[in-house]
OpenMM code with the backbone's topology and positions (N, CA, C; nanometers):
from openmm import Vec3, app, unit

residues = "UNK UNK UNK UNK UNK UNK UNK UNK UNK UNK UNK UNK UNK UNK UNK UNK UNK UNK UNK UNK UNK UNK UNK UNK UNK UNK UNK UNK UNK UNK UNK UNK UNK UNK UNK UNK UNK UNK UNK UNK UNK UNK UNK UNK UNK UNK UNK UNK UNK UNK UNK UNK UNK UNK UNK UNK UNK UNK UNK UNK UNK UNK UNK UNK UNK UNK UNK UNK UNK UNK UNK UNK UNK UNK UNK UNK UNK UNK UNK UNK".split()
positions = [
    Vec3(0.0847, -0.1175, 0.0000),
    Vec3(0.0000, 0.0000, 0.0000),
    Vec3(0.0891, 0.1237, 0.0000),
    Vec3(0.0664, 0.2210, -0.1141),
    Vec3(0.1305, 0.3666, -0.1038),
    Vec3(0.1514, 0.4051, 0.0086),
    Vec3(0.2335, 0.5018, 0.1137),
    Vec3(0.1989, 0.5739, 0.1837),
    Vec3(0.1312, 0.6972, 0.1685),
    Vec3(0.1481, 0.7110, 0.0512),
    Vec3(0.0377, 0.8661, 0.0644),
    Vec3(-0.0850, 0.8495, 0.0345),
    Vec3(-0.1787, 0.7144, 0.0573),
    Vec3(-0.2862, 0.6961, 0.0799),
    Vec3(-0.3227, 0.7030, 0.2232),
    Vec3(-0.5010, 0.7155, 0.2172),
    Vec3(-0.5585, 0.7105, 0.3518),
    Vec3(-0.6423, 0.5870, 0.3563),
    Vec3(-0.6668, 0.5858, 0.4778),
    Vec3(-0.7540, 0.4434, 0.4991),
    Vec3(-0.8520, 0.5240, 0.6031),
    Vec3(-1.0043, 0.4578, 0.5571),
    Vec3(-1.1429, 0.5026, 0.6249),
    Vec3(-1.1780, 0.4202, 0.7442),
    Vec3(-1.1275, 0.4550, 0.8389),
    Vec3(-1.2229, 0.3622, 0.9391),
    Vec3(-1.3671, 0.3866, 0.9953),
    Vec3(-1.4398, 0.2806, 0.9799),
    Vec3(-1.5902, 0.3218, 1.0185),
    Vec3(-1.5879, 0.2642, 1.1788),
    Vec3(-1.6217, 0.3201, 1.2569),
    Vec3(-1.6290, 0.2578, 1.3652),
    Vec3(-1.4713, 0.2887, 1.4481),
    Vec3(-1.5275, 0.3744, 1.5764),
    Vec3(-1.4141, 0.4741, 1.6512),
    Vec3(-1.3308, 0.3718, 1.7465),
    Vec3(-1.4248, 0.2595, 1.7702),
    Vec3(-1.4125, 0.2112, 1.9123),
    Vec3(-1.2903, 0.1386, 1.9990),
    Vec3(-1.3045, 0.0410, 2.0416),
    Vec3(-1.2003, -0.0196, 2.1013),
    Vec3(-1.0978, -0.1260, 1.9444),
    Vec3(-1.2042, -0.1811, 1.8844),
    Vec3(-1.1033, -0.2646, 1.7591),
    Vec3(-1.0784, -0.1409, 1.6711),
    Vec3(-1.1850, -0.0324, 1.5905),
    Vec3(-1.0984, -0.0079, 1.5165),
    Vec3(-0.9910, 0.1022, 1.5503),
    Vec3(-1.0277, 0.1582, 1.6806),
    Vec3(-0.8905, 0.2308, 1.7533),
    Vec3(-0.7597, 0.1520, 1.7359),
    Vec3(-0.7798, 0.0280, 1.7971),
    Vec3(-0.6943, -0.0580, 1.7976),
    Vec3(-0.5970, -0.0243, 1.6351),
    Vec3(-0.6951, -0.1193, 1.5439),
    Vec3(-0.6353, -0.1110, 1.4394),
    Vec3(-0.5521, -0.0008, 1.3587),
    Vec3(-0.6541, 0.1044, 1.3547),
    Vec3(-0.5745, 0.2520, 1.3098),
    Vec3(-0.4570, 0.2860, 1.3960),
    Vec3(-0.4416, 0.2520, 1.5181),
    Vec3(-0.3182, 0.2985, 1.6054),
    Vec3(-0.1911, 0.1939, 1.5203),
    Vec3(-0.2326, 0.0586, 1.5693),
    Vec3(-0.1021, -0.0312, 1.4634),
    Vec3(-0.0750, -0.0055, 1.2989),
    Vec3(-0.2226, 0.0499, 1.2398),
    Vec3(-0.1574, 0.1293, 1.0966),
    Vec3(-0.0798, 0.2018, 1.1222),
    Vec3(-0.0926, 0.3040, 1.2062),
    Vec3(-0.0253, 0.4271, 1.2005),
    Vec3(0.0751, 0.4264, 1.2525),
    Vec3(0.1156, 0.3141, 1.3408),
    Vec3(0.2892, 0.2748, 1.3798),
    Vec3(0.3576, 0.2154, 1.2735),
    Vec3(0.2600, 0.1579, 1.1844),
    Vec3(0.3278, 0.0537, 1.0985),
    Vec3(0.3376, 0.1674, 0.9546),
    Vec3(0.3220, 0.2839, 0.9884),
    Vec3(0.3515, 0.3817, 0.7963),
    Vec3(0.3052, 0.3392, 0.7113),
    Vec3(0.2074, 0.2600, 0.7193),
    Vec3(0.1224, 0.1914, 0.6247),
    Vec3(0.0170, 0.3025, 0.5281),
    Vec3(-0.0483, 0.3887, 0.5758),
    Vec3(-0.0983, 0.4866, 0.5323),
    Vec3(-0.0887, 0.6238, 0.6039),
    Vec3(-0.1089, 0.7311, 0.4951),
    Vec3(-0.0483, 0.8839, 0.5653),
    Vec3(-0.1357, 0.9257, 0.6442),
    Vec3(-0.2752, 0.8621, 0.5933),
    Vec3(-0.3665, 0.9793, 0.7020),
    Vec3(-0.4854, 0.8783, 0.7541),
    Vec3(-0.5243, 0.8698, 0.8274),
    Vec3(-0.6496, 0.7716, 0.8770),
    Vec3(-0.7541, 0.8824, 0.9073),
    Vec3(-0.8550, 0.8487, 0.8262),
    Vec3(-1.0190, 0.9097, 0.8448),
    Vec3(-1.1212, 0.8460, 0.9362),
    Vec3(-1.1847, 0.8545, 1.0052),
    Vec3(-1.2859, 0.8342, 1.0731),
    Vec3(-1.4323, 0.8210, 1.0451),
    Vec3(-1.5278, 0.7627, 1.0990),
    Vec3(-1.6198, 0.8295, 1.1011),
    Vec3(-1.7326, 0.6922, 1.2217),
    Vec3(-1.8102, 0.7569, 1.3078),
    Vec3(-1.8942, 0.7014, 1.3940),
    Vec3(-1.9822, 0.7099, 1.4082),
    Vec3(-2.1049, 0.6469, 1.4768),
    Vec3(-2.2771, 0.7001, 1.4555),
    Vec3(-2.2300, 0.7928, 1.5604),
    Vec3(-2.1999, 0.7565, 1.6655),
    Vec3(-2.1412, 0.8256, 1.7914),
    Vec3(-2.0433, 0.9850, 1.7905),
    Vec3(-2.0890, 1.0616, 1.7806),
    Vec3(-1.9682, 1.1548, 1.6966),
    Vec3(-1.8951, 1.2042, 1.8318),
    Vec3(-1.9463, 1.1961, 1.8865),
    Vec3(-1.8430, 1.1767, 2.0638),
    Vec3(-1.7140, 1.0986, 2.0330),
    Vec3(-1.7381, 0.9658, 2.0263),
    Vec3(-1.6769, 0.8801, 2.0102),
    Vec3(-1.5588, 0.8916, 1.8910),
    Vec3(-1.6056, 0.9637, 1.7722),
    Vec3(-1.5063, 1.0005, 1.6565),
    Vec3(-1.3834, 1.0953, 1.7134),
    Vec3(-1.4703, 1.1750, 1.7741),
    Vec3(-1.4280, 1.2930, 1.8327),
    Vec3(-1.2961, 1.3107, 1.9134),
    Vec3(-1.3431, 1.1777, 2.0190),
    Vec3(-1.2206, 1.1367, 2.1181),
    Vec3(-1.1123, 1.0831, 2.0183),
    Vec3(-1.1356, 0.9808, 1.8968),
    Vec3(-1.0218, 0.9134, 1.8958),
    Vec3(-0.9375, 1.0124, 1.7571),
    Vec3(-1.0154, 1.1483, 1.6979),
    Vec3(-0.9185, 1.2664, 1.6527),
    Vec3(-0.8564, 1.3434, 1.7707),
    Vec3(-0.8908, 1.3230, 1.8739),
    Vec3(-0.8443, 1.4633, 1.9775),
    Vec3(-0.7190, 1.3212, 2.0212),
    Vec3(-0.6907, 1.2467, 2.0403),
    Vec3(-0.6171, 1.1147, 2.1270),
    Vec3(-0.5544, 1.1186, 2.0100),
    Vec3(-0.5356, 1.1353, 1.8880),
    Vec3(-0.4606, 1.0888, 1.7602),
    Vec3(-0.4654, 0.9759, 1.6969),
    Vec3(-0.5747, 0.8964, 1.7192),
    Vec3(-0.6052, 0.7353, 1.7050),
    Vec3(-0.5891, 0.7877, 1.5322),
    Vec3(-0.7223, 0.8602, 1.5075),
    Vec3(-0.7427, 0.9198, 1.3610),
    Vec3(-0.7186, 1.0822, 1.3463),
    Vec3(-0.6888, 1.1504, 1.1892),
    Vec3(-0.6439, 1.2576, 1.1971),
    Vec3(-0.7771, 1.3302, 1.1627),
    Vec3(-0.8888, 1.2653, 1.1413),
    Vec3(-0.9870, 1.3497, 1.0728),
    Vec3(-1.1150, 1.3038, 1.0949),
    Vec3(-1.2690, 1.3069, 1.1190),
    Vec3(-1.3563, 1.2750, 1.1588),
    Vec3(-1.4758, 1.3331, 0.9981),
    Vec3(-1.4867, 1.2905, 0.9845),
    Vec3(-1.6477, 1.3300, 0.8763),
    Vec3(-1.7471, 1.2745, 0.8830),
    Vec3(-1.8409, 1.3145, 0.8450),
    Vec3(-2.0003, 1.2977, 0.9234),
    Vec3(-2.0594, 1.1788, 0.8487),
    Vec3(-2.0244, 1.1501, 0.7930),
    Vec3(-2.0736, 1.0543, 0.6498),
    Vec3(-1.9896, 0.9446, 0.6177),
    Vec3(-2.0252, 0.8258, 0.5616),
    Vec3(-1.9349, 0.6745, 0.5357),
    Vec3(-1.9417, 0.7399, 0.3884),
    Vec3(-2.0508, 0.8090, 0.2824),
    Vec3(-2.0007, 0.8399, 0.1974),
    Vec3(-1.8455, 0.9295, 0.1525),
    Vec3(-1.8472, 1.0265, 0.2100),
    Vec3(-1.7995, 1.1327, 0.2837),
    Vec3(-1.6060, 1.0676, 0.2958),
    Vec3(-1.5966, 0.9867, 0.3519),
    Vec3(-1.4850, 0.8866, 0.4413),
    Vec3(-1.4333, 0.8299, 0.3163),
    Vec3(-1.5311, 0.7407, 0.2420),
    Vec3(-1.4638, 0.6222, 0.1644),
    Vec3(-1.4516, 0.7255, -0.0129),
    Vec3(-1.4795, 0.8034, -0.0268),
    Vec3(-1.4328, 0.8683, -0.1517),
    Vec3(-1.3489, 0.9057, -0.1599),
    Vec3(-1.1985, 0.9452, -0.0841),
    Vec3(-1.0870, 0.9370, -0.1841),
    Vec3(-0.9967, 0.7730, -0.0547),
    Vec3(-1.0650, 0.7225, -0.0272),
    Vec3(-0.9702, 0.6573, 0.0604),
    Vec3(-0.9516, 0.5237, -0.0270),
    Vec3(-0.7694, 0.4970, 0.0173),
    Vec3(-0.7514, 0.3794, -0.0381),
    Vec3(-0.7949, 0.2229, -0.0307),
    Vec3(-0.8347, 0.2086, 0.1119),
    Vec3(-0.9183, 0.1499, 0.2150),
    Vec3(-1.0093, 0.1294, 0.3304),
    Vec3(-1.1261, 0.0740, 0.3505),
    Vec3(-1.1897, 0.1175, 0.4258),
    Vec3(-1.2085, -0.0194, 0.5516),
    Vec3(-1.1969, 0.0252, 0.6895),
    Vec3(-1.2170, -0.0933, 0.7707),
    Vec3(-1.3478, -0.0703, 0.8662),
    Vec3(-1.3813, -0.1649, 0.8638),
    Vec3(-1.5587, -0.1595, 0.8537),
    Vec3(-1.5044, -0.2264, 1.0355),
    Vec3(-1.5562, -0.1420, 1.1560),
    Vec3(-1.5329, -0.2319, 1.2897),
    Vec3(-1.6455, -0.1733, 1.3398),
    Vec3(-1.7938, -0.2090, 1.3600),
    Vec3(-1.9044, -0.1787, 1.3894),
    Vec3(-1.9694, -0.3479, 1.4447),
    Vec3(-2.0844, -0.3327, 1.4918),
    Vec3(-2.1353, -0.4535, 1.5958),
    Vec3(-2.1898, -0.5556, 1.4313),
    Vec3(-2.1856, -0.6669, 1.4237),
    Vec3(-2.2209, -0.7268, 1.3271),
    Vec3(-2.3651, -0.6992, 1.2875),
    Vec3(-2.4476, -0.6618, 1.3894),
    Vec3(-2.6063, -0.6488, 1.3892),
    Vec3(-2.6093, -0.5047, 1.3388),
    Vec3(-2.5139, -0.4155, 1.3217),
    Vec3(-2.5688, -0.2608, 1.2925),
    Vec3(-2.5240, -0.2252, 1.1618),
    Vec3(-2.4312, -0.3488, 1.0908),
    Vec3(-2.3877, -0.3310, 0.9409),
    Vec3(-2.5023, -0.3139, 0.8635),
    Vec3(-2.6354, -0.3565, 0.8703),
    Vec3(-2.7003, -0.3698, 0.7504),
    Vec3(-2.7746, -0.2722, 0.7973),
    Vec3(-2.7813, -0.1761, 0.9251),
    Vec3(-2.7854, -0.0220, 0.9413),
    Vec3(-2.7519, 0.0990, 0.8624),
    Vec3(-2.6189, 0.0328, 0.8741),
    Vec3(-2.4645, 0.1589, 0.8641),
    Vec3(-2.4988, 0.1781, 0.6837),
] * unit.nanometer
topology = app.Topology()
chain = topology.addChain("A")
for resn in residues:
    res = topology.addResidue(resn, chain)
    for name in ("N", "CA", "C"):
        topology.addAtom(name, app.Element.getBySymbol(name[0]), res)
């Protein structure tokens, strides 16, 4: 994967915190996007540095991103 791509994470929480923190040790991508139903929750993990950016929308997130990691409750995907 380029580094000067971004990767979309949907879902702020404990996995995809998780995950975006080990991207972002690993230089895998330049910028990690966010986005949560919870915008609290987005909120904390741009202010903590988990992610660099929060947007209100999964449309919004996944249009210029190189990848998107979907970490939401299995029951709220066909929500989201």
């Amino acid at each position: 994967m380029p580094t000067d791509a971004s990767l979309f994470v949907i879902g702020t929480g404990l996995i995809g915190a998780s995950f975006a923190l080990a991207v972002r040790r690993a230089g895998a991508f330049s910028s990690i996007i966010g986005f949560d139903q919870d915008p609290a929750a987005a909120e904390n993990a741009r202010r903590t540095g988990v992610i660099d950016a929060v947007v209100t929308s999964i449309e919004a997130g996944a249009a210029d991103a190189a990848a998107t990691l979907i970490c939401i409750p299995t029951g709220e995907i066909a929500a989201a």
